[in-house]
Biotite code that builds the C-alpha atoms (Angstrom):
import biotite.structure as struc

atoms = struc.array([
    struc.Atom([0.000, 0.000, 0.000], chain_id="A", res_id=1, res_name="UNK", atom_name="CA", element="C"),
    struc.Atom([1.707, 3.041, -1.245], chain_id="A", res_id=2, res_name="UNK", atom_name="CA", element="C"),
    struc.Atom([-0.798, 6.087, -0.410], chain_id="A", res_id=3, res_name="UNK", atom_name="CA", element="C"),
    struc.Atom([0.152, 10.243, -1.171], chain_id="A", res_id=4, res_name="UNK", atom_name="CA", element="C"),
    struc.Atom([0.584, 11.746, 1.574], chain_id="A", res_id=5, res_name="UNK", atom_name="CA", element="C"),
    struc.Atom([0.283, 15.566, 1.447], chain_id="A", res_id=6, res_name="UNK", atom_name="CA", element="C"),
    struc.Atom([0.510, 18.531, 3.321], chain_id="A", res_id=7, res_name="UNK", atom_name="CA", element="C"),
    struc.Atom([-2.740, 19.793, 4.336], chain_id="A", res_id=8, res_name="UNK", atom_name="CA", element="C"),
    struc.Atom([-3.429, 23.720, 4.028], chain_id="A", res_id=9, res_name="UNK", atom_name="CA", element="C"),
    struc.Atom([-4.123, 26.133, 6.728], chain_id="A", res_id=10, res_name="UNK", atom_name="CA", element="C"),
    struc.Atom([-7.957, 26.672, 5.436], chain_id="A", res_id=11, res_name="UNK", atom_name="CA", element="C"),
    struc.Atom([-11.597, 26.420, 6.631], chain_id="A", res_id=12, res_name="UNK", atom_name="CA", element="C"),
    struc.Atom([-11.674, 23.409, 4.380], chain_id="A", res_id=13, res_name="UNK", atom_name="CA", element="C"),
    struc.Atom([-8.850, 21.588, 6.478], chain_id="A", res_id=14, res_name="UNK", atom_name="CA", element="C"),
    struc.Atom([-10.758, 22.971, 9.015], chain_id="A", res_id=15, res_name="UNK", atom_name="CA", element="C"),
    struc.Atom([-14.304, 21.420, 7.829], chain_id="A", res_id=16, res_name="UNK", atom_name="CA", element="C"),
    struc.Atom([-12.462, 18.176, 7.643], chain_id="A", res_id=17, res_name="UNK", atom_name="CA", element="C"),
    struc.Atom([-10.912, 18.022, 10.615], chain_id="A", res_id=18, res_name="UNK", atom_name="CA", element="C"),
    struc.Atom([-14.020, 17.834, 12.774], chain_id="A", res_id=19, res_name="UNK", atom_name="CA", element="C"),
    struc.Atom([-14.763, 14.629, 11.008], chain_id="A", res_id=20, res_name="UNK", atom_name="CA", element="C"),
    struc.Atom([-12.192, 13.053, 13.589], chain_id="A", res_id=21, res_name="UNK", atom_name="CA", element="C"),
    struc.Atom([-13.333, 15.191, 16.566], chain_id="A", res_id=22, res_name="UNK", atom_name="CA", element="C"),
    struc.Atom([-15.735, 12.652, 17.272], chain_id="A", res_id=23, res_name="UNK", atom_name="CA", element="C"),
    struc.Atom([-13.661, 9.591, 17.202], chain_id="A", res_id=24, res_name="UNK", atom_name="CA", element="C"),
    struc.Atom([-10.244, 10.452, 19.087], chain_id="A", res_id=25, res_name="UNK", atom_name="CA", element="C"),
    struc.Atom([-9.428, 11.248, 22.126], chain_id="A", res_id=26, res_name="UNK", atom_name="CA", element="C"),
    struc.Atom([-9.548, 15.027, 23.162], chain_id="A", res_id=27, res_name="UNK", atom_name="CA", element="C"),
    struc.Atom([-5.425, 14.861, 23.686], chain_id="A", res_id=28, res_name="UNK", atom_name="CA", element="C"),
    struc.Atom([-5.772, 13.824, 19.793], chain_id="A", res_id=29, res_name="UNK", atom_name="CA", element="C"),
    struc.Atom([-7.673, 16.731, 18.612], chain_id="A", res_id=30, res_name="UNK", atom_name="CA", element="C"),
    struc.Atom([-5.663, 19.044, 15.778], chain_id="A", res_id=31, res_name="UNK", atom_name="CA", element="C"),
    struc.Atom([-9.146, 21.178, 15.383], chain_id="A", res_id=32, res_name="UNK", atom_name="CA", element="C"),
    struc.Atom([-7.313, 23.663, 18.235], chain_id="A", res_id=33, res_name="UNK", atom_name="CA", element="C"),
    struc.Atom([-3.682, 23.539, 16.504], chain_id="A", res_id=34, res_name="UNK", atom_name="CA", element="C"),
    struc.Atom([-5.492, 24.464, 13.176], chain_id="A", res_id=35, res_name="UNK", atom_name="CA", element="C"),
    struc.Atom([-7.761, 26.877, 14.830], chain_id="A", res_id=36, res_name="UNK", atom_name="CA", element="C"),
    struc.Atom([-4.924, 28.915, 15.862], chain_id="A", res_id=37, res_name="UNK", atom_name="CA", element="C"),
    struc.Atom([-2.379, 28.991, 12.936], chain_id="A", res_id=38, res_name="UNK", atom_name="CA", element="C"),
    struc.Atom([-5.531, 29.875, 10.577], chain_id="A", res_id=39, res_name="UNK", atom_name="CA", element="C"),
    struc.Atom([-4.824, 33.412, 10.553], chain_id="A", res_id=40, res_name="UNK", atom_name="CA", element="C"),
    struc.Atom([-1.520, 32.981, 9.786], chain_id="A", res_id=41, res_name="UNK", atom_name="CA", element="C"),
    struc.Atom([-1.139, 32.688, 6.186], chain_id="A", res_id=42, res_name="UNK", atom_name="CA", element="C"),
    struc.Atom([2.687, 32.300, 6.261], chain_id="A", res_id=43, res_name="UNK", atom_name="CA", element="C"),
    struc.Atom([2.851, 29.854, 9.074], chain_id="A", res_id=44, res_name="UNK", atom_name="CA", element="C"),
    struc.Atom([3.820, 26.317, 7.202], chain_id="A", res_id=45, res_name="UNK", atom_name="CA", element="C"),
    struc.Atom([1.298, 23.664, 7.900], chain_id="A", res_id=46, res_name="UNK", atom_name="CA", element="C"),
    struc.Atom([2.568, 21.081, 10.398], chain_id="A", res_id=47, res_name="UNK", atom_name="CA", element="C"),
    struc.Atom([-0.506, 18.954, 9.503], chain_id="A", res_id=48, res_name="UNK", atom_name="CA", element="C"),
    struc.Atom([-0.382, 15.945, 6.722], chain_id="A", res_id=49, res_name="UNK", atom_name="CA", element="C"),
    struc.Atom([-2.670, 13.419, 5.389], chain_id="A", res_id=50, res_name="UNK", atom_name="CA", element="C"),
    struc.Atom([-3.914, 10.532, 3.477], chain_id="A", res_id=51, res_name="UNK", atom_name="CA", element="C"),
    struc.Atom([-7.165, 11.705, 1.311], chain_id="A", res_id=52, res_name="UNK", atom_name="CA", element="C"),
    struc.Atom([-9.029, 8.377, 0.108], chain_id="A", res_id=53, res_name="UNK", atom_name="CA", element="C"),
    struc.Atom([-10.294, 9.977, -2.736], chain_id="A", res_id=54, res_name="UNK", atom_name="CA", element="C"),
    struc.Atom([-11.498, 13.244, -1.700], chain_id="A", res_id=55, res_name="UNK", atom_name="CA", element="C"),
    struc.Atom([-12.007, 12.445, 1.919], chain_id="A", res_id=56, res_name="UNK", atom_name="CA", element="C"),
    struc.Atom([-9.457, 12.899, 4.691], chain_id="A", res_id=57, res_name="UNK", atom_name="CA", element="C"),
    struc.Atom([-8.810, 9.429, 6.282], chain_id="A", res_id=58, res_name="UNK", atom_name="CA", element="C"),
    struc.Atom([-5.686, 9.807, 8.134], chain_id="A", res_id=59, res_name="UNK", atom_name="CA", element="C"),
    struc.Atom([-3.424, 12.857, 9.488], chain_id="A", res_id=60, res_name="UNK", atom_name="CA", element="C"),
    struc.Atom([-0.831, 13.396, 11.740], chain_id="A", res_id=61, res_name="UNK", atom_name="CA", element="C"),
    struc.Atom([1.158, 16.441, 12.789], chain_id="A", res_id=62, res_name="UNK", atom_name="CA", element="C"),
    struc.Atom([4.912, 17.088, 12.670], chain_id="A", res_id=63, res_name="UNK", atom_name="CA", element="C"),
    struc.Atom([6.959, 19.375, 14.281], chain_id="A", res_id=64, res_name="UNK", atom_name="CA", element="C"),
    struc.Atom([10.792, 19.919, 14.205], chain_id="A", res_id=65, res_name="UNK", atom_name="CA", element="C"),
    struc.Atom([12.776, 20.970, 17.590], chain_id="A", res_id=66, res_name="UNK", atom_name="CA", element="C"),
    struc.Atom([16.616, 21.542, 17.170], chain_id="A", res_id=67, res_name="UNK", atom_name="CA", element="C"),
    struc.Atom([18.731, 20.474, 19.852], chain_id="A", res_id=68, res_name="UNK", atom_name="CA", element="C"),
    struc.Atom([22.578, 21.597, 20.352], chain_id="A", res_id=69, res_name="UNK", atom_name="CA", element="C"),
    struc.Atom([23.469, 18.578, 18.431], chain_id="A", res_id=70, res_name="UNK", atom_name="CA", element="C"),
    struc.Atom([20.307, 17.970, 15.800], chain_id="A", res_id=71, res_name="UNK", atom_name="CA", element="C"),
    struc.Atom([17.244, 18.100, 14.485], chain_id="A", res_id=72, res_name="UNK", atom_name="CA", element="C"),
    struc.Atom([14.429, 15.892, 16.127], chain_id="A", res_id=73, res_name="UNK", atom_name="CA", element="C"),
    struc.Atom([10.935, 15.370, 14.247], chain_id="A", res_id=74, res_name="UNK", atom_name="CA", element="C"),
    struc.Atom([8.215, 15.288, 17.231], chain_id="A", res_id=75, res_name="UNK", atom_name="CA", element="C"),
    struc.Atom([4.850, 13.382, 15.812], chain_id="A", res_id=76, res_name="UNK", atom_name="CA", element="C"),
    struc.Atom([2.404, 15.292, 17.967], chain_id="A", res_id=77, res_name="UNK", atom_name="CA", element="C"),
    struc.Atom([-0.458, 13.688, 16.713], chain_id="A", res_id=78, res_name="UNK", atom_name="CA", element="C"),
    struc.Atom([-1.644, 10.992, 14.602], chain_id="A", res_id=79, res_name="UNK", atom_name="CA", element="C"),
    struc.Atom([-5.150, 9.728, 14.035], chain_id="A", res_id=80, res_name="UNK", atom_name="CA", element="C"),
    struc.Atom([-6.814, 7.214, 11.692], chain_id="A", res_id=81, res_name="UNK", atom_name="CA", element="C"),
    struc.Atom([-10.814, 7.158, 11.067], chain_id="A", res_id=82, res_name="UNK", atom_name="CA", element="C"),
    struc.Atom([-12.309, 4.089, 12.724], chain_id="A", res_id=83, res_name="UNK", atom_name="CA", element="C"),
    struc.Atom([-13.231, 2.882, 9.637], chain_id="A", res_id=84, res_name="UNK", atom_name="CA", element="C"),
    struc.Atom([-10.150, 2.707, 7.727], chain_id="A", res_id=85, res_name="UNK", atom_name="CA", element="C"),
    struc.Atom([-7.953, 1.498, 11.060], chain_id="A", res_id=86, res_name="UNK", atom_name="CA", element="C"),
    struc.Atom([-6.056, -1.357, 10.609], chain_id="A", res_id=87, res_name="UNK", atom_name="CA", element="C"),
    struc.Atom([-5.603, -1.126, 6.928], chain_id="A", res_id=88, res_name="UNK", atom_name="CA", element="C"),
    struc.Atom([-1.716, 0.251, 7.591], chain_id="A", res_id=89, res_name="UNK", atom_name="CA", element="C"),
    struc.Atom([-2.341, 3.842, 7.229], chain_id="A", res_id=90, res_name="UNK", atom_name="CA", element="C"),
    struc.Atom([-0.482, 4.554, 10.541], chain_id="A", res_id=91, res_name="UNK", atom_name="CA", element="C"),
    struc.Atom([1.979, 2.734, 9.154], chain_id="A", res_id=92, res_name="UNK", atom_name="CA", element="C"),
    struc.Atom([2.377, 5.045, 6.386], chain_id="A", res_id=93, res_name="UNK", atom_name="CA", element="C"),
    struc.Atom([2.755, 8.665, 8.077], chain_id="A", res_id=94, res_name="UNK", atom_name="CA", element="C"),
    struc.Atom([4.864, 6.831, 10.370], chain_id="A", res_id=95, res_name="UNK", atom_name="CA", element="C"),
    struc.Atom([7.032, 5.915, 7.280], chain_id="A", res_id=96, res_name="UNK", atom_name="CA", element="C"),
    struc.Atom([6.474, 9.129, 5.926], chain_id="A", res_id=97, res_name="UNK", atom_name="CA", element="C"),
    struc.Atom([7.969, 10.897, 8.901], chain_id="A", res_id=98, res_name="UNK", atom_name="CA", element="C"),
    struc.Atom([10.693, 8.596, 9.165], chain_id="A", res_id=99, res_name="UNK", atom_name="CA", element="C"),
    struc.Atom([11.503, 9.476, 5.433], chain_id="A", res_id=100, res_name="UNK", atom_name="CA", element="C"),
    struc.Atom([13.305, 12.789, 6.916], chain_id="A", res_id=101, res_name="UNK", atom_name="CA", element="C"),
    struc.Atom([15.633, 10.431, 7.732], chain_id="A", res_id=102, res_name="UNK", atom_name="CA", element="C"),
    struc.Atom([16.222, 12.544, 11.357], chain_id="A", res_id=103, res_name="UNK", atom_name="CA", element="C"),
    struc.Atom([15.395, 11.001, 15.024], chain_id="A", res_id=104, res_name="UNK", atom_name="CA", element="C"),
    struc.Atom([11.767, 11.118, 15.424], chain_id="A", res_id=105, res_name="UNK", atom_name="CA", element="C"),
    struc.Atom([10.097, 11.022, 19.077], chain_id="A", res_id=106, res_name="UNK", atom_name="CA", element="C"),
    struc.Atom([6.521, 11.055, 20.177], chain_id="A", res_id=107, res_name="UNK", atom_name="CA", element="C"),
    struc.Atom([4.473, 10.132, 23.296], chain_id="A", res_id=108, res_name="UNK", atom_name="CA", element="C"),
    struc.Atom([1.979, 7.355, 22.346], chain_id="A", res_id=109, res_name="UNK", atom_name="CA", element="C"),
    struc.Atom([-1.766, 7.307, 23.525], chain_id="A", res_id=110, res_name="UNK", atom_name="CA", element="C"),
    struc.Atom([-3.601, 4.858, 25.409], chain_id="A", res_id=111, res_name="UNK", atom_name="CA", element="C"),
    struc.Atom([-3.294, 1.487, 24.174], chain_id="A", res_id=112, res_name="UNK", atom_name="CA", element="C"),
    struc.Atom([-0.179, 2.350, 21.234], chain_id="A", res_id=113, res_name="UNK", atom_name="CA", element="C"),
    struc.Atom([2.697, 0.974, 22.658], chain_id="A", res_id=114, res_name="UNK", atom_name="CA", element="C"),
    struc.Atom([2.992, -1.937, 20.573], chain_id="A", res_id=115, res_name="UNK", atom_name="CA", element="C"),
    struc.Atom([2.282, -0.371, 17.700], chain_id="A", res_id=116, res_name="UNK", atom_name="CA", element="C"),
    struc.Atom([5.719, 1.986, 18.081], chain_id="A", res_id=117, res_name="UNK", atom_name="CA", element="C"),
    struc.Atom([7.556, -1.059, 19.039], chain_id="A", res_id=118, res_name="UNK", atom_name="CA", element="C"),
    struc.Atom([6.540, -2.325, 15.618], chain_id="A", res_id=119, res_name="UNK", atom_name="CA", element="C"),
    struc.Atom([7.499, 0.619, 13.649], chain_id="A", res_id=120, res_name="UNK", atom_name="CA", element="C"),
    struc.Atom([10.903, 0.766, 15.597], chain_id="A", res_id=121, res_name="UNK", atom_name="CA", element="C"),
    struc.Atom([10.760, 2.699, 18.502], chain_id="A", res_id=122, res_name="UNK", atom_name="CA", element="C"),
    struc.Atom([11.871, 2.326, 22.059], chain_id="A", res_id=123, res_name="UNK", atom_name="CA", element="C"),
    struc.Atom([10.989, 3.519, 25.058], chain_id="A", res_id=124, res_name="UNK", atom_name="CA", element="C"),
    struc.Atom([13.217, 6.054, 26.854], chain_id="A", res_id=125, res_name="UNK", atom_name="CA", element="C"),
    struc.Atom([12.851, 7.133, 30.933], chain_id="A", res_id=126, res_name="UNK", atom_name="CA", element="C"),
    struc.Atom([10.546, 9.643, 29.865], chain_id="A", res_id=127, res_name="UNK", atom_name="CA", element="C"),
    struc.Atom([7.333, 9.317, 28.355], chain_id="A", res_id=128, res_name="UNK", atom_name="CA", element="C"),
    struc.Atom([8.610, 9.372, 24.681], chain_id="A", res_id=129, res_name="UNK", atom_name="CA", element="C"),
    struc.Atom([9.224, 6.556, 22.317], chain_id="A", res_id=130, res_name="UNK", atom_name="CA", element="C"),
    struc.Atom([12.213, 7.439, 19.893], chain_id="A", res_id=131, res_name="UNK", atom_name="CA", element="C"),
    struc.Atom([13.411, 6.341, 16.888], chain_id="A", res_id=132, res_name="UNK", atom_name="CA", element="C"),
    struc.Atom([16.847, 6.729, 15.294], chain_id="A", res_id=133, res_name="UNK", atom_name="CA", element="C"),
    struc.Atom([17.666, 6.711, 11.590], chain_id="A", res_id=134, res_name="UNK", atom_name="CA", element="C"),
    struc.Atom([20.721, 4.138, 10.361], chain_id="A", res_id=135, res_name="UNK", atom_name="CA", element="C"),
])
């Protein structure tokens, strides 16, 4: 399975399709606030990405980058799949997506995710972040 995944734009369209998921995930999940407040901000570059199934909005995450004194680390915020389409390895895919900027990536996993970062390559650290490490 080999899906686009695209930035989404800062717009009330995002913004329409965003509260699709507000329903389904948790409220730590929800991106609605995130896009809320960066929608006045025409420059800002969108942190949000996401798999469209034709022209609905199936999957997203968000991605930020925090430099350190010795690199660049890729934090996945958030990351959400409709119920429906769960399963199917869409995860999977903005995980390898993010892992694509071949930096360390880290990222606290929700209730009941654990194994599913252990699959994708991550371990656990003494904080509550899972990290992975390019080769």
């Amino acid at each position: 399975m080999s899906n686009k995944i695209e930035r989404l734009q800062i717009n009330f369209k995002t913004l329409e399709q965003f509260q699709q998921f507000s329903g389904y995930g948790l409220q730590e999940l929800s991106m609605l606030e995130d896009l809320e407040s960066n929608l006045i901000d025409n420059e800002f570059q969108s942190p949000f990405y996401g798999i469209y199934l034709g022209k609905a909005l199936i999957a997203r995450l968000s991605l930020y980058t925090h430099k350190t004194e010795k690199e660049e680390i890729i934090e996945i915020n958030k990351m959400e799949v409709l119920p429906y389409y769960q399963k199917n390895g869409y995860g999977k895919e903005l995980v390898a997506f993010a892992k694509s900027f071949n930096k360390p990536i880290k990222t606290i996993p929700r209730a009941n995710s654990n194994e599913f970062w252990k699959k994708q390559g991550f371990t656990e650290t003494d904080s509550e972040y899972v990290i992975w490490q390019p080769k």
